[in-house]
KEPA-562501 format. One record per residue (C-alpha): residue in one letter; x, y, z; residue number from 1. Coordinates in Angstrom, 3 decimals. Each point is the difference from the previous one (the first is absolute). Last residue first. Example, Ala and Ser with C-alpha at 12.3 -4.5 7.8 and 13.67 -1.06 7.14 Angstrom:
residu->S c1->13.670 c2->-1.060 c3->7.140 num->2
residu->A c1->-1.370 c2->-3.440 c3->0.660 num->1
This chain:
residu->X c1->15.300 c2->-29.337 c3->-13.223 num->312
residu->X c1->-1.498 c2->-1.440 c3->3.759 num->311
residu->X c1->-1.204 c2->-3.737 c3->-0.323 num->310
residu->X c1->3.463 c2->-0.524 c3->1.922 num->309
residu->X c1->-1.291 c2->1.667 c3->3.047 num->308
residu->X c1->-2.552 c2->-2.225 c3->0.504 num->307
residu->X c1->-3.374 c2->2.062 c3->0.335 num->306
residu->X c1->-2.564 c2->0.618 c3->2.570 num->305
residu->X c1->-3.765 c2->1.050 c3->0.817 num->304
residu->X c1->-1.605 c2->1.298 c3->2.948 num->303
residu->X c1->-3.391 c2->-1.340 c3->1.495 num->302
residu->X c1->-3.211 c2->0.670 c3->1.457 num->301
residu->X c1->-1.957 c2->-1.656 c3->2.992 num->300
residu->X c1->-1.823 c2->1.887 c3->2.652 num->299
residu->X c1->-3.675 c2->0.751 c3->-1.207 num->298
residu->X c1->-0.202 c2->-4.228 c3->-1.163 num->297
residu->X c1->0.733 c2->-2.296 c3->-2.706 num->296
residu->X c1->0.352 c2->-3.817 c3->-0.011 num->295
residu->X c1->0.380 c2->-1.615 c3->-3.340 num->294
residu->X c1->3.641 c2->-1.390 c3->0.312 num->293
residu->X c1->-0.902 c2->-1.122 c3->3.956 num->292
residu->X c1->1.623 c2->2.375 c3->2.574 num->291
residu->X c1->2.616 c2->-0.483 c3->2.176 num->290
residu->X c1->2.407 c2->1.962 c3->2.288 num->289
residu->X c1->3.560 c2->-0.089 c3->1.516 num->288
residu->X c1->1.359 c2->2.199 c3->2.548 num->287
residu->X c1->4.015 c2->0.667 c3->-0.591 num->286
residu->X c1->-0.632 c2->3.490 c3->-0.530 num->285
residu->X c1->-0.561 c2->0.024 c3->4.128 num->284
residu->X c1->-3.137 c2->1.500 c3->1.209 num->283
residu->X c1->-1.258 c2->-3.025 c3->2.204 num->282
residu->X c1->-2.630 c2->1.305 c3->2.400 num->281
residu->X c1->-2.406 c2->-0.295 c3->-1.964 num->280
residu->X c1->-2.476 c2->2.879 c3->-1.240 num->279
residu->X c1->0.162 c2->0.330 c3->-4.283 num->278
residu->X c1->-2.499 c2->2.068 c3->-1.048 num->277
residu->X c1->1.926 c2->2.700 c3->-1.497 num->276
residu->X c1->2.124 c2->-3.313 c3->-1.868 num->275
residu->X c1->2.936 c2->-2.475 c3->0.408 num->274
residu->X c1->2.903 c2->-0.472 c3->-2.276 num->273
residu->X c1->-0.325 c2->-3.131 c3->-1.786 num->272
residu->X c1->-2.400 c2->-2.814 c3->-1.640 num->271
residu->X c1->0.391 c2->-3.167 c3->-1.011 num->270
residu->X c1->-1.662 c2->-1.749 c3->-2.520 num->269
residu->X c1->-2.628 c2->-2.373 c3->0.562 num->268
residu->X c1->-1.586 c2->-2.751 c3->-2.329 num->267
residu->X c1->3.038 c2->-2.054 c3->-0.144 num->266
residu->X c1->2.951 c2->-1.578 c3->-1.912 num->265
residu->X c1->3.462 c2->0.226 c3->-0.349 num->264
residu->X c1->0.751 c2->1.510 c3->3.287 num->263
residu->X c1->1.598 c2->3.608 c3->-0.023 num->262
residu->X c1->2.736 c2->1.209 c3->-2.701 num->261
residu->X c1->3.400 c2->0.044 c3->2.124 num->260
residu->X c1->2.871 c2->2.202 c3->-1.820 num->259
residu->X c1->3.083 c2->-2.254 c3->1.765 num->258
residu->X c1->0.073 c2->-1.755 c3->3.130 num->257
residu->X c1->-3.383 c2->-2.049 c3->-1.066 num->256
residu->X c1->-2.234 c2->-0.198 c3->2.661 num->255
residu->X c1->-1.003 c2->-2.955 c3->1.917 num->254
residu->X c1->-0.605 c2->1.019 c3->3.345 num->253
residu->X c1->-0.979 c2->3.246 c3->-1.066 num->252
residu->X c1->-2.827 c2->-1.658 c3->-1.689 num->251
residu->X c1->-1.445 c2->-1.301 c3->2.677 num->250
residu->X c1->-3.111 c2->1.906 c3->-0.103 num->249
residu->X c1->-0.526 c2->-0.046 c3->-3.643 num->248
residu->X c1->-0.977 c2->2.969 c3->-1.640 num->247
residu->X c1->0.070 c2->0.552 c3->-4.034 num->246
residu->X c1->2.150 c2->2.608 c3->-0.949 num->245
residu->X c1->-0.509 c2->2.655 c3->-2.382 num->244
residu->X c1->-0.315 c2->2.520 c3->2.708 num->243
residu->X c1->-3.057 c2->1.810 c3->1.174 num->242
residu->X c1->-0.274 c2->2.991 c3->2.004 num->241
residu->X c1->-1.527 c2->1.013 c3->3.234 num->240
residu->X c1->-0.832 c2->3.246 c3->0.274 num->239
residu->X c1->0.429 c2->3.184 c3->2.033 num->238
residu->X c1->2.795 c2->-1.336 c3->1.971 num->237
residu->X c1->3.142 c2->-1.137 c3->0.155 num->236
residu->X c1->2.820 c2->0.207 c3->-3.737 num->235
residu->X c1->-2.119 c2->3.700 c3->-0.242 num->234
residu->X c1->2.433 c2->1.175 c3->-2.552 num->233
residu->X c1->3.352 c2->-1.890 c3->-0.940 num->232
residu->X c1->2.930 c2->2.213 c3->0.332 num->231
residu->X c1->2.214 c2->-2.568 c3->-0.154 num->230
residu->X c1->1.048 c2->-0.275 c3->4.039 num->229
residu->X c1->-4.176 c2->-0.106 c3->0.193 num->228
residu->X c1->-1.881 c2->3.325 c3->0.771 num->227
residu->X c1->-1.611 c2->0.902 c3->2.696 num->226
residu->X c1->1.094 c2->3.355 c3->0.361 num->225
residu->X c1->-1.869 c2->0.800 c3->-3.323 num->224
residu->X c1->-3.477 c2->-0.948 c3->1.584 num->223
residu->X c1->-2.740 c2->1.345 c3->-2.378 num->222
residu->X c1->2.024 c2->-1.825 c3->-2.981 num->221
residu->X c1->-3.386 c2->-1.118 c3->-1.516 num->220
residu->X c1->-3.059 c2->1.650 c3->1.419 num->219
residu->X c1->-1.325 c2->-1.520 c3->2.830 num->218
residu->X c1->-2.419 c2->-3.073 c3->0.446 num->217
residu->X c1->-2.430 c2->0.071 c3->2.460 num->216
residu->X c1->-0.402 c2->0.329 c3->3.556 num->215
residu->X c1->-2.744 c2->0.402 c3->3.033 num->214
residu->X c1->-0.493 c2->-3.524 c3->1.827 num->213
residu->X c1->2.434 c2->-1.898 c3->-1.942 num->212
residu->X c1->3.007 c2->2.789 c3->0.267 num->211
residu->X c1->3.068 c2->-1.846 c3->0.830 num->210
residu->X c1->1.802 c2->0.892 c3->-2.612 num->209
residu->X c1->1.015 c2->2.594 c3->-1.903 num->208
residu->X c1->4.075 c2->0.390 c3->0.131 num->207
residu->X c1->2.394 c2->1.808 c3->1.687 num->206
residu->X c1->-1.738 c2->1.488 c3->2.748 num->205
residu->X c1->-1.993 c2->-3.917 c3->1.265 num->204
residu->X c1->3.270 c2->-1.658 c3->-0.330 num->203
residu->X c1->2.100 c2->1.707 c3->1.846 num->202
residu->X c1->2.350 c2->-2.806 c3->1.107 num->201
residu->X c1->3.219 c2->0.975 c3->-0.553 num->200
residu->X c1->2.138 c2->-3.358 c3->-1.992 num->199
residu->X c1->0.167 c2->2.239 c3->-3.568 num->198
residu->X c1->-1.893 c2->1.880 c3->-2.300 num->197
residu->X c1->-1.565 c2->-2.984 c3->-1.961 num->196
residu->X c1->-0.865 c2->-1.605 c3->3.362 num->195
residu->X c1->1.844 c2->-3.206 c3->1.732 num->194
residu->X c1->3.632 c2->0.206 c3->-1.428 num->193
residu->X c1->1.455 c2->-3.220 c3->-1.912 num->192
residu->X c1->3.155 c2->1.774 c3->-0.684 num->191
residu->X c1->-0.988 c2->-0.261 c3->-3.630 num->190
residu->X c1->-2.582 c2->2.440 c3->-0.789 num->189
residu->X c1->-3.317 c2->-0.160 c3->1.574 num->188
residu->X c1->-2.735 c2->1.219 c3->-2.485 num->187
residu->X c1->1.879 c2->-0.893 c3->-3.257 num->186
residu->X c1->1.512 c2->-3.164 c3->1.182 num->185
residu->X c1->-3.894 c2->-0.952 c3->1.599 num->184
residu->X c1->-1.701 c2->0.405 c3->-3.636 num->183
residu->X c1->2.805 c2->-1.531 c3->-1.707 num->182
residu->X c1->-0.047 c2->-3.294 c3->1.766 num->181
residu->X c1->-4.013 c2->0.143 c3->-0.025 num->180
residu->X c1->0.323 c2->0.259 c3->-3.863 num->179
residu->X c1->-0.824 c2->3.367 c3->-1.526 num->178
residu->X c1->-2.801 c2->-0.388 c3->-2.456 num->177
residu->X c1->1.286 c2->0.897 c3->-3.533 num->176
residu->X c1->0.803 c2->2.550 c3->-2.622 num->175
residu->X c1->-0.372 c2->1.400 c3->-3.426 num->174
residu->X c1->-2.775 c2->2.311 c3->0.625 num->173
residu->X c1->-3.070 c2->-2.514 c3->-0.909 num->172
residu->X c1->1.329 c2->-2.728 c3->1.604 num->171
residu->X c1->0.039 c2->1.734 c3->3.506 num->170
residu->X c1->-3.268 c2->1.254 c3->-0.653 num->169
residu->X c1->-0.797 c2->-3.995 c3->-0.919 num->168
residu->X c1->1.778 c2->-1.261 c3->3.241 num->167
residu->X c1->-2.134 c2->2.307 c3->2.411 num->166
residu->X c1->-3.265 c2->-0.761 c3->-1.554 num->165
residu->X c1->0.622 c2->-3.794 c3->0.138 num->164
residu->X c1->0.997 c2->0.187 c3->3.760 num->163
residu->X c1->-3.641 c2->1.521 c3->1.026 num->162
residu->X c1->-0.196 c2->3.914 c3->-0.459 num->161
residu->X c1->-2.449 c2->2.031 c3->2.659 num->160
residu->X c1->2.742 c2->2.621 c3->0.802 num->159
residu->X c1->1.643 c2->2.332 c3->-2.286 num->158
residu->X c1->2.337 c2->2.328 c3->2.299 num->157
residu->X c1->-0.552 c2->3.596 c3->0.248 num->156
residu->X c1->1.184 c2->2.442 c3->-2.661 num->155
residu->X c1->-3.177 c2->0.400 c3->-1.632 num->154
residu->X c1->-2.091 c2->0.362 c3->3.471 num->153
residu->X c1->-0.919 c2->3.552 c3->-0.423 num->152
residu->X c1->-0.509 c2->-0.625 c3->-4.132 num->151
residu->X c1->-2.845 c2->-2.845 c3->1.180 num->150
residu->X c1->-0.084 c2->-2.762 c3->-2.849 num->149
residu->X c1->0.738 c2->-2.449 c3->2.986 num->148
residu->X c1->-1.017 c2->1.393 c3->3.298 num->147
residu->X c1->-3.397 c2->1.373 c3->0.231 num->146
residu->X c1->-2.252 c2->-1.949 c3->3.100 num->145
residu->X c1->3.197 c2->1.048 c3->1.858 num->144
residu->X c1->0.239 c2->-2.415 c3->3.745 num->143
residu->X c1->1.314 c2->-2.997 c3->-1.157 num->142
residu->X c1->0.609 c2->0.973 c3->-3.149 num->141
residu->X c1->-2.250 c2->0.593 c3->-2.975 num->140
residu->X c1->-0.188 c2->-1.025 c3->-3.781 num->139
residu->X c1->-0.024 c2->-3.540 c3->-0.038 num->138
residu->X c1->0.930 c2->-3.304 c3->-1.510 num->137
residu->X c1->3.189 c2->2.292 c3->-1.345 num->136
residu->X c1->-0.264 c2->0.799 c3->-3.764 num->135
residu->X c1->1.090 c2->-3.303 c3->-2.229 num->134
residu->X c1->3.411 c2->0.867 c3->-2.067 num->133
residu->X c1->0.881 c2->-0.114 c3->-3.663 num->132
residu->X c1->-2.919 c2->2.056 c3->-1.416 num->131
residu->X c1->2.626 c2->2.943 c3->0.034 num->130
residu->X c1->-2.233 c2->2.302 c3->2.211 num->129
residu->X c1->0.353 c2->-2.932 c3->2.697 num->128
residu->X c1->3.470 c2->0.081 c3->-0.606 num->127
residu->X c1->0.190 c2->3.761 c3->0.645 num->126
residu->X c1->-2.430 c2->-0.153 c3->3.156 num->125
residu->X c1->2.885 c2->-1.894 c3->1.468 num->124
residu->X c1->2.076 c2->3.127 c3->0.032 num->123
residu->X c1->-2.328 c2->1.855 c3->1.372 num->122
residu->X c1->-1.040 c2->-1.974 c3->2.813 num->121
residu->X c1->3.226 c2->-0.764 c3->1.318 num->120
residu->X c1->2.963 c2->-2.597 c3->-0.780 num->119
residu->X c1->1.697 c2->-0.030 c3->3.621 num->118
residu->X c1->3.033 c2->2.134 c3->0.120 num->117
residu->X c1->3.729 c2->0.211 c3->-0.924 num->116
residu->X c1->-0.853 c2->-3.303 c3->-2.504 num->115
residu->X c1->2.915 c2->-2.749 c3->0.270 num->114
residu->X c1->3.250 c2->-0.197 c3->-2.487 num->113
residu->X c1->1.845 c2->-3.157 c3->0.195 num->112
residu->X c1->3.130 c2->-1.376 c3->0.436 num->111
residu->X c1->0.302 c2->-4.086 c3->0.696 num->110
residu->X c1->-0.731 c2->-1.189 c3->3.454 num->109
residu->X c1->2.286 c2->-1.907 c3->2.840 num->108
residu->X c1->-2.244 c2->-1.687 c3->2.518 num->107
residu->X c1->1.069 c2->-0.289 c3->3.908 num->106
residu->X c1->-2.558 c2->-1.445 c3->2.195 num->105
residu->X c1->-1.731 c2->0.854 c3->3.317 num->104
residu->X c1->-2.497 c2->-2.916 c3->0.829 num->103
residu->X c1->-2.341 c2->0.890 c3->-0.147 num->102
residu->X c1->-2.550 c2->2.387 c3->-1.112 num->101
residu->X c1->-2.586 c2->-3.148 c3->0.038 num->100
residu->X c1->0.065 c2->-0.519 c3->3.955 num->99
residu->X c1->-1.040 c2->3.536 c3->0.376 num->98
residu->X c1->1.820 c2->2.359 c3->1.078 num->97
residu->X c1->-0.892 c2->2.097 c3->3.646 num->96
residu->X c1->2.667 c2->-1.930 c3->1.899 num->95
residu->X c1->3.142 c2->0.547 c3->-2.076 num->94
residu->X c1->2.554 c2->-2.069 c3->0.991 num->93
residu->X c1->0.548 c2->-2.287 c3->-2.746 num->92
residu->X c1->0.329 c2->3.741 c3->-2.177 num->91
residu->X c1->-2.690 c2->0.652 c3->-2.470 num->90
residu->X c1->0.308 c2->-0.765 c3->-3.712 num->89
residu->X c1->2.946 c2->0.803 c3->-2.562 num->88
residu->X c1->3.598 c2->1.223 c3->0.113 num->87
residu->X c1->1.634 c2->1.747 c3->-2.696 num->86
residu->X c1->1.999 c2->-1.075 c3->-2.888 num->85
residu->X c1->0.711 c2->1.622 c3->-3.236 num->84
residu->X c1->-1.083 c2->1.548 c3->-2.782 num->83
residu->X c1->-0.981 c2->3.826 c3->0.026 num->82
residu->X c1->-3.347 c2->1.521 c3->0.985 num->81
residu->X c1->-0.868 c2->2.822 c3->-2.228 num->80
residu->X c1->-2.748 c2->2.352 c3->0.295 num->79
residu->X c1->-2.864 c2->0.585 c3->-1.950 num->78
residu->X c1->-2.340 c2->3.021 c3->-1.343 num->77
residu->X c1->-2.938 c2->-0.370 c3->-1.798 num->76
residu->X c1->-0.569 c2->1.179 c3->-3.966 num->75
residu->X c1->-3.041 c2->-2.373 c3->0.003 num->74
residu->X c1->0.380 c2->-0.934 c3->-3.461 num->73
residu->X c1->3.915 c2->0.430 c3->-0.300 num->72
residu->X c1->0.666 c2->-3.695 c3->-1.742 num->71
residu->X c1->1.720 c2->-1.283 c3->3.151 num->70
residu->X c1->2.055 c2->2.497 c3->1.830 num->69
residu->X c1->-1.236 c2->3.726 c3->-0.421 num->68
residu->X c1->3.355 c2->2.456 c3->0.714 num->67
residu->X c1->1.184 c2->1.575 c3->3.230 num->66
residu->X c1->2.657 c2->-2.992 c3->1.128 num->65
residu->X c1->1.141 c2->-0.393 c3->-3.219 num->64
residu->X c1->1.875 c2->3.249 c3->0.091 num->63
residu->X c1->1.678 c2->0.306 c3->-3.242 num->62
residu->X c1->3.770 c2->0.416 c3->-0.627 num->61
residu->X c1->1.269 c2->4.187 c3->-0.053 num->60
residu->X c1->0.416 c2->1.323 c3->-3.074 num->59
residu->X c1->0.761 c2->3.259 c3->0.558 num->58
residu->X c1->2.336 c2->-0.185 c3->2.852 num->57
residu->X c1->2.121 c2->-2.598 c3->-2.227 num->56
residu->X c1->0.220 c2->2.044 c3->-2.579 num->55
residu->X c1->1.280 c2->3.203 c3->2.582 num->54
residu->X c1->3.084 c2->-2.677 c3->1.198 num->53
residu->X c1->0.563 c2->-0.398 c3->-3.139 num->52
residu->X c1->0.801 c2->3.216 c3->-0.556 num->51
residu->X c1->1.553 c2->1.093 c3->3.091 num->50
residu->X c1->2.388 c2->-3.137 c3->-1.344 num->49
residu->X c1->0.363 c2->1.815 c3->-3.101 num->48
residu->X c1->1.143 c2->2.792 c3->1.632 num->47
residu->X c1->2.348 c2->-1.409 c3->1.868 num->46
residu->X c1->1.928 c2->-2.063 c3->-2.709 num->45
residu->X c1->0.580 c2->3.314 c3->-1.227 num->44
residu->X c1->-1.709 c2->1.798 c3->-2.768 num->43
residu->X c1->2.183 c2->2.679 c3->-1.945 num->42
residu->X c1->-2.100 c2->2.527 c3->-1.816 num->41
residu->X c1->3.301 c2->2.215 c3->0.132 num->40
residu->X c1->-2.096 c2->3.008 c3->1.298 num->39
residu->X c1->-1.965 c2->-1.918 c3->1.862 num->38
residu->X c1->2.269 c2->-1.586 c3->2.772 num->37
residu->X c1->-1.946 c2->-1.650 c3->2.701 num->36
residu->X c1->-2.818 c2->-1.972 c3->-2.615 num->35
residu->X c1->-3.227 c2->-0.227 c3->1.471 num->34
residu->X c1->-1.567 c2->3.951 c3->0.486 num->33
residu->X c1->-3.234 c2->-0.164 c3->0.983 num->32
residu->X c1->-3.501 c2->1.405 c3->-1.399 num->31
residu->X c1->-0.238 c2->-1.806 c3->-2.901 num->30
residu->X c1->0.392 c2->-3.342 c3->1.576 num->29
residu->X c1->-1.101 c2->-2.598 c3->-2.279 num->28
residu->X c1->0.287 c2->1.488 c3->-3.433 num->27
residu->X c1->3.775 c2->1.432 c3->0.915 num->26
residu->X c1->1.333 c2->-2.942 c3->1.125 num->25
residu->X c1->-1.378 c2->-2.001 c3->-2.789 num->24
residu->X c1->1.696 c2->2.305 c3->-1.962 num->23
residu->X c1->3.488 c2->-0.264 c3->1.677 num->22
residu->X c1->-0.626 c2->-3.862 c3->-0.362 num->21
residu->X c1->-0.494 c2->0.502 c3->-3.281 num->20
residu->X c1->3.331 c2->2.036 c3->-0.431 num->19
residu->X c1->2.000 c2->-2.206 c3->2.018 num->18
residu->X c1->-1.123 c2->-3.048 c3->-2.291 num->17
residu->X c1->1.300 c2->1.828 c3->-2.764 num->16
residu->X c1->3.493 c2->0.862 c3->1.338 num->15
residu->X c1->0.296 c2->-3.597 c3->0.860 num->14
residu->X c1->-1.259 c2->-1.039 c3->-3.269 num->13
residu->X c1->2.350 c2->2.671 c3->-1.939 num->12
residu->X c1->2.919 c2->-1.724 c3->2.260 num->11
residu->X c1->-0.635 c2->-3.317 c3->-1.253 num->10
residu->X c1->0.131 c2->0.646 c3->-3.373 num->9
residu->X c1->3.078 c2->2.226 c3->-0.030 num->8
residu->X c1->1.490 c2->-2.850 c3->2.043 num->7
residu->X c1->-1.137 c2->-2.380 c3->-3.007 num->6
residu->X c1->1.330 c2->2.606 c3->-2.637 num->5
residu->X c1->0.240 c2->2.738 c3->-2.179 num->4
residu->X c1->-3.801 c2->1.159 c3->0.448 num->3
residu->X c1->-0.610 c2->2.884 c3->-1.914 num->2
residu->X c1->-2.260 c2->2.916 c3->1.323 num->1
């Protein structure tokens, strides 16, 4: 075909262009008919819309929500708390608090992602298998002579890890210790509610606790209507779990408006959540605990986290 000129030129592109996308058409959908008028293999504006439209469908953007965070190791699932503020610490009025979960502050956090469950048996057997991580100081529970390195109990949460132990399985998959503002955003929201689900207290049927005399820990997620506004797993009870924070009683006195760290120095860190054995009155997520960096016990685990901007 000769070309005579520049609209000759532009109108064998055009007719071109038609013609791939007509063949593209045809690849992608071979069992549906695209273009409205066939016989003249005219492709209206229509058409290639539907056609776009049908791109789109099939490549839809990832779900970051259901892939590994970190570097994948422990394949876990987290949930996302977004920045903002919300209010921390127990209300002035609140009779059961202790002095040290006051007073009620506001702190504004950064986005970050926060393990869906407590890191469990199985998954910290891993980083033991990897020579990176120490095994638990023992094997049992408190009432299982076989608990860690027991299949039944794989998905259960790793107890018997001191502060160290915690931070280096959080090291070795890419992430972090939660800090105590994080820990009590993810299990309370931001409307400053008293229980992960919400101001009803049911406390003993929504998560396990309570249970000194005859209880032990659960298996992770065992209370799914307890969950936090996030989704967080198992926010009260079961275990307690350490944060990166070091405690200091008067710290929310003092704290930082914006991402607070914990005191600068200290032997204890502070510890969230509750556990099964936990029997005080006070059952508010607000409740602070201690524990000194080498203490471990048959009701303290952990979860891990991750800034949201360490996420590709």
């Amino acid at each position: 075909m000769k070309i005579q000129s520049l609209q000759d030129l532009h109108k064998h592109a055009m007719q071109s262009a038609i013609c791939l996308i007509a063949f593209l058409i045809t690849l992608s959908v071979p069992q549906q008919t695209w273009a409205q008028n066939t016989s003249s293999g005219i492709i209206s504006t229509e058409d290639i819309a539907r056609f776009e439209t049908l791109l789109e469908k099939s490549t839809p953007e990832p779900d970051t929500a259901a892939q590994p965070k970190g570097n994948g190791l422990d394949q876990s699932e987290m949930v996302f708390v977004p920045a903002g503020l919300f209010l921390m610490g127990a209300a002035e009025d609140d009779a059961l608090a202790m002095n040290w979960e006051k007073p009620q502050h506001e702190v504004t956090l950064d986005a970050y992602w926060i393990d869906k469950y407590e890191v469990t048996n199985a998954q910290f057997a891993k980083c033991v298998a990897s020579g990176y991580c120490v095994q638990p100081r023992q094997g049992g529970s408190k009432t299982r002579e076989s608990y860690y390195g027991n299949p039944d109990f794989a998905d259960y949460p790793v107890i018997y890890v001191d502060w160290n132990q915690a931070s280096y399985y959080c090291s070795w998959v890419g992430k972090r210790l939660p800090s105590e503002a994080e820990w009590e955003k993810a299990a309370r929201g931001t409307a400053g509610q008293v229980y992960p689900w919400g101001n009803s207290e049911e406390t003993d049927l929504l998560m396990n606790i309570n249970r000194l005399q005859d209880g032990d820990t659960e298996k992770v997620g065992s209370f799914p209507e307890g969950q936090s506004p996030y989704g967080a797993m198992d926010m009260g009870g079961n275990v307690w779990e350490w944060t990166a924070d070091r405690f200091d009683r008067d710290y929310y006195a003092n704290s930082p408006a914006q991402n607070p760290l914990g005191a600068a120095e200290g032997e204890e860190h502070a510890v969230r959540g509750f556990s099964w054995a936990y029997s005080f009155p006070n059952k508010a997520i607000t409740a602070r605990n201690k524990a000194n960096t080498y203490a471990y016990t048959y009701d303290l685990g952990f979860r891990c986290a991750l800034s949201a901007e360490e996420i590709p």
